[in-house]
C-alpha positions in Angstrom: 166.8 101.0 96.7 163.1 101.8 95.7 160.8 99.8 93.7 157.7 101.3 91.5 154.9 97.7 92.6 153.6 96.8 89.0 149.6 96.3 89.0 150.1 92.1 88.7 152.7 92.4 91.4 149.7 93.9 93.6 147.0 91.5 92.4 149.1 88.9 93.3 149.6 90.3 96.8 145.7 90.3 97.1 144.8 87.5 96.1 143.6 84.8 98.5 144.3 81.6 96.4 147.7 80.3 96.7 149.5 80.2 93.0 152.7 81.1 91.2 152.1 84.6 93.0 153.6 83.0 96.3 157.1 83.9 95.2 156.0 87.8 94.3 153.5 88.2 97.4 156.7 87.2 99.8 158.8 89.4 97.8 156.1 92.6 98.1 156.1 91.7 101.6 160.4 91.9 101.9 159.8 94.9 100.5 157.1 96.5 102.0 158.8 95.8 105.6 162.0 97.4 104.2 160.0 100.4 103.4 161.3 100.3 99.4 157.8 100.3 97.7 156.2 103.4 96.4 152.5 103.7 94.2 151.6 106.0 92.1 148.0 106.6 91.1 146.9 104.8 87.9 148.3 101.8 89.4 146.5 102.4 92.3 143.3 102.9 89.4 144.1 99.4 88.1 144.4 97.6 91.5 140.5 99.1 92.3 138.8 99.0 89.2 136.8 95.9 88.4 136.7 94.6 92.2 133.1 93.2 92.4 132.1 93.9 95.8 132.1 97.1 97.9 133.7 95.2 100.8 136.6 94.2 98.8 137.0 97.7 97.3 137.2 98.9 101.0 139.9 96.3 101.9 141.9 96.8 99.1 141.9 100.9 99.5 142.4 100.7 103.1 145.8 98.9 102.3 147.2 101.0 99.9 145.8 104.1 101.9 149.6 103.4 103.4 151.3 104.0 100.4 151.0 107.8 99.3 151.4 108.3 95.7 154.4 109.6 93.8 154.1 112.9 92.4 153.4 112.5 88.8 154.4 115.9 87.0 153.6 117.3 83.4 157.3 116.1 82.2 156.3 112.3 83.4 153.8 112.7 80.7 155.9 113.9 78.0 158.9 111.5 78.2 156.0 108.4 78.7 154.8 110.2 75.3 158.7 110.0 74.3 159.3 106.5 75.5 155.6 105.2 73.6 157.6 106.6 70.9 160.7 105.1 70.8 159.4 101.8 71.3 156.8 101.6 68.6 159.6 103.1 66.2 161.8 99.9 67.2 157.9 97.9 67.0 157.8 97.0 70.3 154.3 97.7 72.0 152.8 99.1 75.4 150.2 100.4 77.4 150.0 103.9 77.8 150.1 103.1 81.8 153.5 101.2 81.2 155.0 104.0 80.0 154.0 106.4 82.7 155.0 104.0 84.9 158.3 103.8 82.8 158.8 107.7 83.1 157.9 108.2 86.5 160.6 105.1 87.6 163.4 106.9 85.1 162.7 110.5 86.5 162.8 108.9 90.2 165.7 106.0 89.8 162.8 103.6 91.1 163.5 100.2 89.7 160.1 98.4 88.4 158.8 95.1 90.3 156.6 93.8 87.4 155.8 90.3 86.5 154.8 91.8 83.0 156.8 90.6 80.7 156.3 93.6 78.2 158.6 95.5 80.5 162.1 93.2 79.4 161.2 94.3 75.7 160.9 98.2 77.0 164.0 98.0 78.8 165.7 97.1 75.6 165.0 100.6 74.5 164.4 102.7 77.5 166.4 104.0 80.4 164.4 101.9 82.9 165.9 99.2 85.2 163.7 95.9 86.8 163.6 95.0 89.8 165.1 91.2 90.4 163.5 89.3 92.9 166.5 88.3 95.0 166.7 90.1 98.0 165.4 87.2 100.6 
């Protein structure tokens, strides 16, 4: 089993103050030393834009630095494209990231470790599976 690491299950990960993210930062962890997690690069984007200082842009590139990214090819764009689509047709709504992220995970079998809730409505529609946090 691979899992495609959502952008909140990341920020979780990073952050310093302990919250609800506890549950999701041990889980990234479980997965992360069972070498199942994969990145691909506008989540990568999302996890280093908006950091406020250089030093914490360097800390948070050096760590994903160990996850290389996942090809993304011409027909990832297309089917996100396809899969934008079909969900606005059956009125659900989504980033244009989720559905990359949807495509790339469908073309791969990667499951998709999210704590966005927008992904349940996708999967309704879309050939996408979720990662369930019960592996510890």
């Amino acid at each position: 089993m691979r899992v495609l690491a959502d952008t909140p299950v990341w920020s979780a990960a990073f952050r310093r103050a302990r919250d609800y993210s506890d549950r999701t930062r041990r889980e990234l962890e479980w997965l992360i030393e069972h070498g199942a997690v994969t990145m691909i690069g506008p989540i990568r984007q999302e996890l280093l834009s908006g950091i406020r200082t250089p030093a914490q842009v360097e800390e948070v590139r050096a760590a994903l630095r160990h996850f290389p990214d996942q090809p993304i090819l011409a027909e990832d764009y297309e089917r996100a494209a396809e899969f934008f689509n079909t969900c606005r047709a059956a009125g659900v709504q989504g980033s244009m990231t989720d559905f990359l992220i949807c495509a790339v995970a469908s073309r791969h079998g990667l499951e998709i470790f999210t704590t966005d809730a927008d992904f349940g409505r996708y999967r309704g529609h879309l050939p996408i599976a979720l990662y369930a946090a019960e592996q510890q």
